[in-house]
C-alpha positions in Angstrom: -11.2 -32.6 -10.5 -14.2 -29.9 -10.8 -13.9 -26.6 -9.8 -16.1 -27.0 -6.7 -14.6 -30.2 -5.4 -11.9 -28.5 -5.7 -13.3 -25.2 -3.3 -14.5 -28.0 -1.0 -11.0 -29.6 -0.9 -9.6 -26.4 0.0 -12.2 -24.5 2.1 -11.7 -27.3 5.2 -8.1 -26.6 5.2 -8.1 -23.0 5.6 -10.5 -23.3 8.8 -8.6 -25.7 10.5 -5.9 -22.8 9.7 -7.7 -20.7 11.4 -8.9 -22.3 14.2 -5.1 -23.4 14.4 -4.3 -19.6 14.7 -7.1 -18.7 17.2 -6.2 -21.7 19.3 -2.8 -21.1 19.9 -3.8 -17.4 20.9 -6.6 -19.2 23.3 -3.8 -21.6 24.5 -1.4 -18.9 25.7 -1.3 -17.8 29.5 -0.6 -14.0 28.6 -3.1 -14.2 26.0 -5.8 -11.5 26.2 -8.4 -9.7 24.3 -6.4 -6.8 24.0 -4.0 -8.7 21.7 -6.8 -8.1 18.5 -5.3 -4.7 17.5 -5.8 -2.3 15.0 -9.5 -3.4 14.3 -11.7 -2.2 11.6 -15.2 -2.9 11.9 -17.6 -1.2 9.8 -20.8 -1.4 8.0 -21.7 0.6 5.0 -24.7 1.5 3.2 -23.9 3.5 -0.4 -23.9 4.1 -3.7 -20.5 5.2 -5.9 -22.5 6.3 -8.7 -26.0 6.5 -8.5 -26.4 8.3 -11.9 -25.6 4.7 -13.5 -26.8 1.3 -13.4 -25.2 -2.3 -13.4 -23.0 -2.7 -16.7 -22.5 1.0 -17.9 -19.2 1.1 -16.3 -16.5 -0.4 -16.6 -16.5 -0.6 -12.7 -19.6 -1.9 -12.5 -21.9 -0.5 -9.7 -24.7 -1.5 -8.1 -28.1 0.0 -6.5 -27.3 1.1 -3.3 -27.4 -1.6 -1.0 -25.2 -2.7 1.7 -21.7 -3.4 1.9 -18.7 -2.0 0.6 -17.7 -1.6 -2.8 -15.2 -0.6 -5.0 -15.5 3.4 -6.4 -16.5 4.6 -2.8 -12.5 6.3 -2.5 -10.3 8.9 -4.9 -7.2 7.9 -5.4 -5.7 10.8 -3.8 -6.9 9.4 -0.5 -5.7 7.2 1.9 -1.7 7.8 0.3 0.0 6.6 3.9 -2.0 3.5 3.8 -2.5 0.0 1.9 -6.0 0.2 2.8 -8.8 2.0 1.8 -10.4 2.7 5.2 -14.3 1.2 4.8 -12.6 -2.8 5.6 -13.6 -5.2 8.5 -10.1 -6.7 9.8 -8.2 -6.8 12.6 -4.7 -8.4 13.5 -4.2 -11.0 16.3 -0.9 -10.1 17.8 0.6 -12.2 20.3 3.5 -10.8 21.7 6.1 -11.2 24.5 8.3 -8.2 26.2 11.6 -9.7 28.2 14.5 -8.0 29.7 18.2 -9.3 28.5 20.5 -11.2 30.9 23.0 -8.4 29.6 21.7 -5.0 31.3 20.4 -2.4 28.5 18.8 -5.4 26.8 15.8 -6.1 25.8 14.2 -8.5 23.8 10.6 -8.9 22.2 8.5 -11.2 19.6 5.5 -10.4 17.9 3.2 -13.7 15.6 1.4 -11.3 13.9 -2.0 -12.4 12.2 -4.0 -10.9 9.5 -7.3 -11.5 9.2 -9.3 -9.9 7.0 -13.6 -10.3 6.2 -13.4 -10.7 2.6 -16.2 -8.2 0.9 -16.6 -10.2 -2.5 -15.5 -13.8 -3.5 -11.9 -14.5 -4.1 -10.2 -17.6 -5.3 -11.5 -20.9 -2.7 -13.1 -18.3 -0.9 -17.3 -16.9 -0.2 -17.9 -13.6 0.8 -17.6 -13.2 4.1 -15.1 -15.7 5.1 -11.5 -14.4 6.7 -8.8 -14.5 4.7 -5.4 -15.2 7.1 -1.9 -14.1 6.5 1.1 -13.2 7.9 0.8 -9.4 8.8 4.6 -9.0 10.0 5.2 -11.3 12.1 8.8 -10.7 14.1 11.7 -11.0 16.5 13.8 -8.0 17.9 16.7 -7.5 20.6 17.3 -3.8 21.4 20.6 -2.4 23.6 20.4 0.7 24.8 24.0 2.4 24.6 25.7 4.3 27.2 22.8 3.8 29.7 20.6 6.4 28.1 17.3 4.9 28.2 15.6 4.1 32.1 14.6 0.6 32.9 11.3 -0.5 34.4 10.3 -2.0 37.2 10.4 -5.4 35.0 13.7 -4.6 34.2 13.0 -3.9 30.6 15.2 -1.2 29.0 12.6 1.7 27.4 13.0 3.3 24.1 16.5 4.6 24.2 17.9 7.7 22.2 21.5 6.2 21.7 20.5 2.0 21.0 21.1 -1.2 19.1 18.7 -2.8 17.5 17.8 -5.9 15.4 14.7 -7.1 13.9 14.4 -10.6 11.8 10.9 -11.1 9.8 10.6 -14.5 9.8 7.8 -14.8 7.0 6.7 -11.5 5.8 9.2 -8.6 5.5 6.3 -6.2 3.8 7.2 -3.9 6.6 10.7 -2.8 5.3 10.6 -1.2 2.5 12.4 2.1 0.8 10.2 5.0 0.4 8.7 7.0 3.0 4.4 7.4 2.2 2.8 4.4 1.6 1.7 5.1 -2.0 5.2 6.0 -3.3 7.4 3.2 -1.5 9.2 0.2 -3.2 11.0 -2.8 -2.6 8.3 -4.8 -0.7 7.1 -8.5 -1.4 5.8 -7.2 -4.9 9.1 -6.1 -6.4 10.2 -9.7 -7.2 8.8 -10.7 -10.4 7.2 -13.8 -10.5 5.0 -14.0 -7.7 3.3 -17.4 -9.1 5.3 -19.3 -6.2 3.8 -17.4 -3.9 7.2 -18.2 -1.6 7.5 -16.4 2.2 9.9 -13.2 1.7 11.7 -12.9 5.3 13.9 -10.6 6.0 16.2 -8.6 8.8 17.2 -5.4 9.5 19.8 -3.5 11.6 19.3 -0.2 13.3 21.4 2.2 15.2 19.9 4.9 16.6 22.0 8.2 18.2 21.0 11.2 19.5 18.7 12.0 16.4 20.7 10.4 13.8 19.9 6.6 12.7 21.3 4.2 10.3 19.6 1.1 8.6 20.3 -2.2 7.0 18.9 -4.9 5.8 18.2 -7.8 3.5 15.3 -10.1 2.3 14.5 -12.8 0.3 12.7 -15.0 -1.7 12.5 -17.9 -3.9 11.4 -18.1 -7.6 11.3 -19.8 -10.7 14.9 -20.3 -12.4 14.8 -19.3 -16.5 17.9 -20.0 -18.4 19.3 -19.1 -21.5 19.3 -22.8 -22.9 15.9 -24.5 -22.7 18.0 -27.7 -22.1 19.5 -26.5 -18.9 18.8 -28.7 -15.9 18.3 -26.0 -13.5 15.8 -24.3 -16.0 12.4 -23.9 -14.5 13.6 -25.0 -10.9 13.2 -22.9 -7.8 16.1 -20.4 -7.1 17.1 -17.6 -4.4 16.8 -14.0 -4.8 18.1 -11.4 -2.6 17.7 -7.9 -2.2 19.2 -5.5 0.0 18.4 -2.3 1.8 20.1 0.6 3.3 18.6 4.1 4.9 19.8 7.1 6.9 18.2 10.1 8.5 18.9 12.8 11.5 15.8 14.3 12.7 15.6 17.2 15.7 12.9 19.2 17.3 11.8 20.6 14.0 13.7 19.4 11.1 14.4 16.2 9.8 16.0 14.7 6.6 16.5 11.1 5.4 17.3 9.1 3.0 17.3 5.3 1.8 17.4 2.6 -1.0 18.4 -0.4 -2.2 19.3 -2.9 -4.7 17.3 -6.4 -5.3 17.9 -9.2 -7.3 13.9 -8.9 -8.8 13.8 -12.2 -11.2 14.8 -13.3 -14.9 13.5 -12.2 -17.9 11.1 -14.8 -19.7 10.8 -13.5 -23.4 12.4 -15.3 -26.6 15.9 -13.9 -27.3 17.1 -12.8 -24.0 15.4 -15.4 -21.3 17.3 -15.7 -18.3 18.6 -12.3 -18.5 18.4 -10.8 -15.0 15.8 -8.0 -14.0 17.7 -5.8 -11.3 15.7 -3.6 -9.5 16.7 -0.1 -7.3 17.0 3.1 -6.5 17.3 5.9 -3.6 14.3 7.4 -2.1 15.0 11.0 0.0 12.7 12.9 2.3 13.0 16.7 3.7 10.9 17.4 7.0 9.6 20.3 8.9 7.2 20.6 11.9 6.2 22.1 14.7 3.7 21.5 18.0 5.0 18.7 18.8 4.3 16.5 15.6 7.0 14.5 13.9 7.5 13.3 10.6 4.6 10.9 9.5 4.9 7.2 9.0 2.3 4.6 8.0 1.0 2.2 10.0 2.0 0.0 7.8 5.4 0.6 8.2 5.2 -0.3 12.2 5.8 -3.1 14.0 2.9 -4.3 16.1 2.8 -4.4 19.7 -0.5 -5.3 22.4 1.5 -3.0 25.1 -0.8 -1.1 26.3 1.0 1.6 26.6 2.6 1.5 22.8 -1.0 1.5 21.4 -1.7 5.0 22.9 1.1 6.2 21.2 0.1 5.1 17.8 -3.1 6.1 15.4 -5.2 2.0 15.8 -7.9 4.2 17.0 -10.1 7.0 15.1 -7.8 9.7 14.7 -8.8 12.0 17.8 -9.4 15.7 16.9 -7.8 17.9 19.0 -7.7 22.0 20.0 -4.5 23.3 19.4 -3.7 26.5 21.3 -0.8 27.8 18.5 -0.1 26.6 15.2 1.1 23.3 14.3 2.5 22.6 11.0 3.7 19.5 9.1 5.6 19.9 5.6 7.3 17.3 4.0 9.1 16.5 0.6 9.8 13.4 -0.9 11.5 12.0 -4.0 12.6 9.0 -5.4 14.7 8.0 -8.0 14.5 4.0 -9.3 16.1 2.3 -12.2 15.6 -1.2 -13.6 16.5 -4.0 -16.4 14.6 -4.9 -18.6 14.1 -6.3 -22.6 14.4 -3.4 -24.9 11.7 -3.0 -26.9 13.4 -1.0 -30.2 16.5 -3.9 -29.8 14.8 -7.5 -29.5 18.1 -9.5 -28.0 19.0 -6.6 -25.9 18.5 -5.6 -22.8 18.5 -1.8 -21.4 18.4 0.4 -18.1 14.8 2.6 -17.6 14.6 5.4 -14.9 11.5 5.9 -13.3 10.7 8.7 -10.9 8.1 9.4 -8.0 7.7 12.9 -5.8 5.3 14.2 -3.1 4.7 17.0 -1.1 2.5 17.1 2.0 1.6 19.4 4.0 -0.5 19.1 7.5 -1.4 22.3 9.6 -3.5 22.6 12.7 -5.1 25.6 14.5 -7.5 25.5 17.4 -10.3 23.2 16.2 -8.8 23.3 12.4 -7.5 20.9 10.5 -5.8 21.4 7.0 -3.9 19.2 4.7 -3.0 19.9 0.9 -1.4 16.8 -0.7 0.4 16.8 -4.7 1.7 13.5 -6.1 4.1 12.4 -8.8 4.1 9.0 -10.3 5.5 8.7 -14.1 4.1 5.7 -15.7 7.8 3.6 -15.6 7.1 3.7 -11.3 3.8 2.6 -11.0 4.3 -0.3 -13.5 7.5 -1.0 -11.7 6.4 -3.7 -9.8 4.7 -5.7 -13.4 7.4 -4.7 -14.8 6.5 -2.5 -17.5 3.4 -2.0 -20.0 4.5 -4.8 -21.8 5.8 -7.3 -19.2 9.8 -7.4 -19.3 9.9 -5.0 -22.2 11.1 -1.1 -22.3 8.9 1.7 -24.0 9.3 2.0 -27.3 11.3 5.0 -27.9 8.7 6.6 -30.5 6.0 6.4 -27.6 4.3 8.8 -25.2 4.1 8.8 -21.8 2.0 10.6 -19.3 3.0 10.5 -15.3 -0.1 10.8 -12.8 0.1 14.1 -10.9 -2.8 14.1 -7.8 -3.4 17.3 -6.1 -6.0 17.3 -2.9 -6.8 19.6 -0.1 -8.7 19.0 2.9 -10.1 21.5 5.7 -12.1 19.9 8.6 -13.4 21.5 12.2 -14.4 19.6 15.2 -17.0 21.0 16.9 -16.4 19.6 20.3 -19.6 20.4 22.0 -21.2 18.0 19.6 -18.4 15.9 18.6 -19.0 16.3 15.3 -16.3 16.8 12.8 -18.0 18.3 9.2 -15.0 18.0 6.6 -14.5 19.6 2.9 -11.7 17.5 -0.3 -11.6 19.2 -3.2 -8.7 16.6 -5.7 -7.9 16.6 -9.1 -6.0 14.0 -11.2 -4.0 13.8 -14.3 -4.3 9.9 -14.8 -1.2 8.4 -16.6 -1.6 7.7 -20.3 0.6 5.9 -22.6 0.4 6.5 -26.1 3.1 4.1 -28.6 3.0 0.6 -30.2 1.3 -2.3 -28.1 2.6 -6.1 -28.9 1.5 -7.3 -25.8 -0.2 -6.9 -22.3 -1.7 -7.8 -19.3 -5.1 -6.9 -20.9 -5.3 -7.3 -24.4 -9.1 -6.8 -24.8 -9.6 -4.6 -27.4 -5.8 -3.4 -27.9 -3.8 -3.7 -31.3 -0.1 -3.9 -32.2 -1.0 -0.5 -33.5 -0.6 2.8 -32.1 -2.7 3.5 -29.5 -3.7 5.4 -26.2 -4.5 3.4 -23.0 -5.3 5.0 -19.2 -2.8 3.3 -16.8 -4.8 4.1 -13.0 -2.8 1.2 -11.4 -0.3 -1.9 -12.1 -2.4 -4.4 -14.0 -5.3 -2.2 -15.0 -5.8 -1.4 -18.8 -7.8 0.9 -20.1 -7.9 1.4 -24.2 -9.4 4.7 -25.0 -11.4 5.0 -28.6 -10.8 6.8 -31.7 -7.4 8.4 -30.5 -9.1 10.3 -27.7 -6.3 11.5 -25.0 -6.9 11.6 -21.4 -8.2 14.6 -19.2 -8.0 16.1 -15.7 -10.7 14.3 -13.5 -12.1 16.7 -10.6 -13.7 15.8 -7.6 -15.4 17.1 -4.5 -16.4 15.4 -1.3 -18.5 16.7 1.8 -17.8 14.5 5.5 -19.7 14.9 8.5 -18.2 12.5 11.3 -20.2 12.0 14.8 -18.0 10.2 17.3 -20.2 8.5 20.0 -16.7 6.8 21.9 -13.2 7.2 21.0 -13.3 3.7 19.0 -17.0 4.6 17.3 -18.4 7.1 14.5 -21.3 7.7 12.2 -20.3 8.7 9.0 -22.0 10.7 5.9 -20.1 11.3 2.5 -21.6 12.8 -0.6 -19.4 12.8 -3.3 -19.2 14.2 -6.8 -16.6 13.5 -9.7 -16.7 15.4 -13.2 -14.6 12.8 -15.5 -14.5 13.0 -18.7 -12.7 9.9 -19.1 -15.0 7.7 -18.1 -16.2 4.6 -20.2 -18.9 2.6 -20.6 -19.5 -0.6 -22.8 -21.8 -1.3 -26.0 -22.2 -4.1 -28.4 -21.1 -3.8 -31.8 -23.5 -4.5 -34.2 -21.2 -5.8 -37.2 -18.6 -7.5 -35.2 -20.9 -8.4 -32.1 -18.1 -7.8 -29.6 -18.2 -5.0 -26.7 -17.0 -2.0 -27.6 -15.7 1.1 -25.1 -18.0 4.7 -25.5 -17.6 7.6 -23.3 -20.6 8.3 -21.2 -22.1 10.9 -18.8 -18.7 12.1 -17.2 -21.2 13.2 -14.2 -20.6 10.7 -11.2 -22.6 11.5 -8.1 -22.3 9.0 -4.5 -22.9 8.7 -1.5 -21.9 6.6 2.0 -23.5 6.3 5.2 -21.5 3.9 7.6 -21.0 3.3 11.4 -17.2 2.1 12.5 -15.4 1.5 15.4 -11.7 1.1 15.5 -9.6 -0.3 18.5 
């Protein structure tokens, strides 16, 4: 079958998905428009590097024109968040509140739909046409303990300080996870290795909540390919369960909080000769240290949050354009996180071995507010063991070498903004700087193996499953980068929006033809990268 019979196949299936989805929204009695929430809509016009042309980069980029691209964001932006910020999506939440038939219980469901405007073709699909998932989709029954939480006049039991609760993801349990900001968590969908069956990973989790303190538990699941030691094995190559389980504590007060949390999963088997089958177990412990004052509280990602179309929970959360406000005294928000993971794999140095690697992740963050200022001053730690974690490893299922180099990612960014509210405009200063993580050792195999040798050699590691060799030996240097914001609201769901941004890196690469060999071949270039965006967005 051709490769567009085969997108024609598909593409009917996925609208009749879709218009499945919509019309069971359309079918239900209670539902509204208000249950589309957390909706992005935006339209860009930029340029992320207007001192280059198409093919001089290895992220290639455009004339300005329309639409949003990859390069507009630093990678020390947008840490609480899976998202980058410029998307059009939204999520179609239908959900249902009842009161128990024991008193203090409450009960509530949430389908939770993804849908998201794809900016460039992906597999089956055009630019432009929705992509639809699961985006958390769940069940919960809360008791409130002791009678400490007040009941409507539905009979539905608020937000208790002393409660019960438990929460089952039927599909998609992306939204418990270890770790606290969204850059630096673990033990989502992604941990499990072989994501080629693209199997649902539901999930539960049990909460008790008292007086400040709180306790968490949980498993999920999935299902994935079976290797076994002996090729002849009947169950070789057949689907198979894999758990993984989760814990977390914390007590938080008026102006302190610490927590903690972790787990243990069940990630997959090893596939290389000599030690197939041999289990990759995945884990660690992930701890957080808060302070904070004016009324602020520790900070969580939306992604973290289970969604609701209660109109009164939405007020309470950040769907909308985060609203500037004057703060008479001085609000501050400081928080500390660590974690510590481990994970078996093949070791490199002993072929029908396996071994135990660490890997580590830290951040601090720090928000302050006074009057019509806003700070924030952000450092991250990612060594290059965690952000491979998830792959695992440079070379899939195999350890460092021990004679090899590594060099973590450290991210430091500060941010001072000030609303001036007769105008409501909101002019904003980010001044970052990154120490991208190298590795620098003996390469059999890869992901990418474009232009890489069993030799030793230096490659740039920005993210899981991006490779970059660097020439001639060169080593890796800081990259620093400046950004000036001027935001106009015109509602509390729309803004105008100006960046011009500047980036001095000196790593970055650009692509020639060899002459002898006729092949591409990487060359540094201009390390001067100058952009710019102008967009309009509403969120609601």
């Amino acid at each position: 079958m051709s490769i567009r019979s085969d997108v024609q196949r598909r593409a009917p299936r996925a609208l009749a998905a879709l218009i499945a989805f919509l019309a069971l929204c359309a079918a239900s009695a209670s539902a509204v428009a208000g249950d589309f929430v957390d909706t992005r809509i935006s339209f860009i016009f930029s340029d992320d590097n207007a001192l280059a042309g198409p093919g001089e980069t290895l992220i290639n980029s455009p004339q300005a024109d329309f639409g949003p691209r990859d390069g507009l964001f630093f990678p020390f932006e947008n840490l609480n968040s899976k998202d980058d910020g410029d998307e059009t999506l939204t999520h179609l939440v239908v959900y249902k509140e009842m009161p128990g038939f024991f008193t203090g219980l409450t009960t509530d469901a949430a389908l939770v739909g993804r849908l998201a405007v794809l900016a460039e073709p992906e597999t089956n699909f055009r630019s432009g046409a929705i992509d639809l998932s699961d985006g958390g989709s769940y069940l919960r029954a809360r008791y409130a303990l002791d009678g400490s939480a007040g009941v409507d006049e539905q009979g539905k039991t608020k937000d208790a300080k002393r409660q019960l609760e438990i929460t089952f993801f039927p599909m998609n349990s992306d939204r418990f996870v270890a770790g606290y900001t969204y850059d630096i968590s673990w033990g989502g969908n992604k941990i499990y290795t072989d994501r080629k069956s693209a199997f649902a990973t539901p999930g539960f989790r049990v909460r008790f909540d008292l007086d400040g303190f709180y306790a968490l538990a949980g498993a999920k699941t999935t299902r994935q390919l079976i290797l076994e030691p002996d090729p002849n094995n009947l169950a070789n190559r057949e689907l198979g369960s894999f758990w993984g389980g989760l814990f977390g504590l914390g007590y938080i007060q008026e102006m302190f909080g610490i927590e903690v949390n972790g787990g243990v999963f069940d990630a997959g088997r090893i596939p290389k000769q000599g030690i197939q089958g041999k289990k990759v177990t995945s884990g660690g412990v992930s701890t957080r240290i808060s302070f904070f004052t004016g009324g602020l509280k520790p900070a969580q990602s939306i992604d973290y949050k289970t969604y609701t179309n209660d109109s009164e929970a939405l007020l309470q959360t950040d769907y909308f354009l985060r609203k500037p406000k004057n703060y008479e005294d001085f609000a501050i928000r400081a928080q500390l996180e660590g974690s510590s993971l481990f994970q078996t794999l093949g070791d490199f140095d002993k072929p029908l071995s396996t071994t135990t690697v660490r890997a580590l992740a830290g951040a601090i963050r720090v928000d302050a507010f006074y009057e019509r200022w806003a700070f924030n001053v952000d450092a991250v730690y990612r060594d290059l063991t965690f952000i491979l974690f998830n792959v695992p490893s440079l070379d899939p299922f195999l350890s460092f070498p021990k004679d090899s180099e590594q060099a973590p990612e450290m991210i430091l960014a500060t941010k001072a903004e000030y609303w001036i509210e007769s105008l409501n405009l909101i002019p904003s200063v980010l001044f970052g700087v990154q120490f991208p993580a190298a590795y620098r050792g003996r390469i059999s195999q890869t992901t990418n193996p474009s232009d890489l040798t069993s030799a030793e050699q230096t490659v740039v590691v920005p993210e899981s499953g991006t490779i970059i060799p660097f020439p001639d030996g060169s080593e890796p240097l800081p990259v620093f980068s400046a950004r000036l914001t001027l935001r106009w609201d015109l509602s509390d769901m729309m803004s105008f929006i100006g960046q011009t941004s500047y980036t001095y890196d000196r790593n970055q690469l650009g692509r020639t033809r060899d002459q002898t060999t006729q092949t591409a071949k990487y060359e540094f270039r201009d390390p001067n990268v100058l952009g710019f965006t102008i967009f309009a967005q509403a969120r609601f």
